[in-house]
C-alpha positions in Angstrom: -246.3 -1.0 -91.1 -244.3 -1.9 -94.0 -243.1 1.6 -95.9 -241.5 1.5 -99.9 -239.4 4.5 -98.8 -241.2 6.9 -101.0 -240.4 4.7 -104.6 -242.8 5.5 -107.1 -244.6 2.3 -108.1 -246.2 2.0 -111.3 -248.6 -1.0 -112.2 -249.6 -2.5 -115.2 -253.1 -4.4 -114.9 -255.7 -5.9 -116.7 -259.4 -5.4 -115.2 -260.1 -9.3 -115.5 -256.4 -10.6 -113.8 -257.1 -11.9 -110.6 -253.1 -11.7 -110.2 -253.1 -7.7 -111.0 -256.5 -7.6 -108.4 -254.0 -9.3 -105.3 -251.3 -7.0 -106.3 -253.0 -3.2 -105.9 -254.4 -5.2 -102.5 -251.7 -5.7 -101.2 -249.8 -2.4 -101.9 -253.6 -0.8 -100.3 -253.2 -3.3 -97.4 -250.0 -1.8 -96.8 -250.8 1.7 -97.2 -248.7 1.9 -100.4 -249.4 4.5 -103.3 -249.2 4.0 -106.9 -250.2 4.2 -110.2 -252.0 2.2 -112.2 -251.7 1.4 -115.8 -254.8 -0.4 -117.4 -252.5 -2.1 -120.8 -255.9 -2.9 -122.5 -256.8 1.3 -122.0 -253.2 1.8 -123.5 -251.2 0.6 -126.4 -248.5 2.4 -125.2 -248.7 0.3 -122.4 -249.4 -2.6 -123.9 -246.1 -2.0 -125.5 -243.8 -1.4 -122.9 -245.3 -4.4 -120.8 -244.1 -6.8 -123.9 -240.8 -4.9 -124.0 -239.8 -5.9 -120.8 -241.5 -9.1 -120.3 -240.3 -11.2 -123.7 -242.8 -10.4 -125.5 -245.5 -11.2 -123.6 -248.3 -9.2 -122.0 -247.3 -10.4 -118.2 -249.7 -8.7 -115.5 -249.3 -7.0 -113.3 -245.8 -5.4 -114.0 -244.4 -3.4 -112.2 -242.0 -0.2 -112.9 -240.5 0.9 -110.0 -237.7 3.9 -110.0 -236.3 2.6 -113.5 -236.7 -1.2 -112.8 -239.2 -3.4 -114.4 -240.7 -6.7 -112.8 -243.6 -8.6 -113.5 -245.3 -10.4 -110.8 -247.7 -13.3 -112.3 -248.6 -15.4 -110.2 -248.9 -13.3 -107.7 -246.6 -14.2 -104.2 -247.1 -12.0 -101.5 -243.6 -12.6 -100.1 -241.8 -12.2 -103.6 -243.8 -9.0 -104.2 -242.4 -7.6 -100.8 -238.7 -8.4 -101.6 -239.0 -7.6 -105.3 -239.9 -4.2 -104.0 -237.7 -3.9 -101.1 -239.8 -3.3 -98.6 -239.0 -3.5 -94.4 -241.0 -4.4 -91.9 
């Protein structure tokens, strides 16, 4: 099983990205908890999802212990690393 080290992981979605849907699977697929962040439910979220992503409304993004990736398209593999997860 592949474990995040106890890291809080924050999401930013949309309900309608397909990307944002393969992202919370995998983290579930690997038994992985976070929190998510609906940016449409949220301007505040909206917000900080622009902030970090030039501007643009990028999802899903993640937040994770102080750093802030997006991860459109989705990669399974560069998910994994981006979070620094081990096998």
């Amino acid at each position: 099983m592949i474990e995040a080290m106890g890291r809080h992981i924050r999401i930013y979605t949309r309900s309608w990205c397909e990307d944002s849907q393969a992202a919370k699977a995998f983290l579930t697929q690997h038994g992985l908890d976070f929190e998510e962040i609906d940016i449409e439910a949220s301007p505040q979220a909206a917000a900080f999802v622009e902030s970090v992503n030039q501007g643009k409304r990028r999802t899903p993004t993640f937040e994770v212990d102080g750093r802030s990736f997006h991860a459109s398209p989705f990669d399974a593999g560069k998910l994994a690393e981006a979070l620094h997860l081990n096998a």
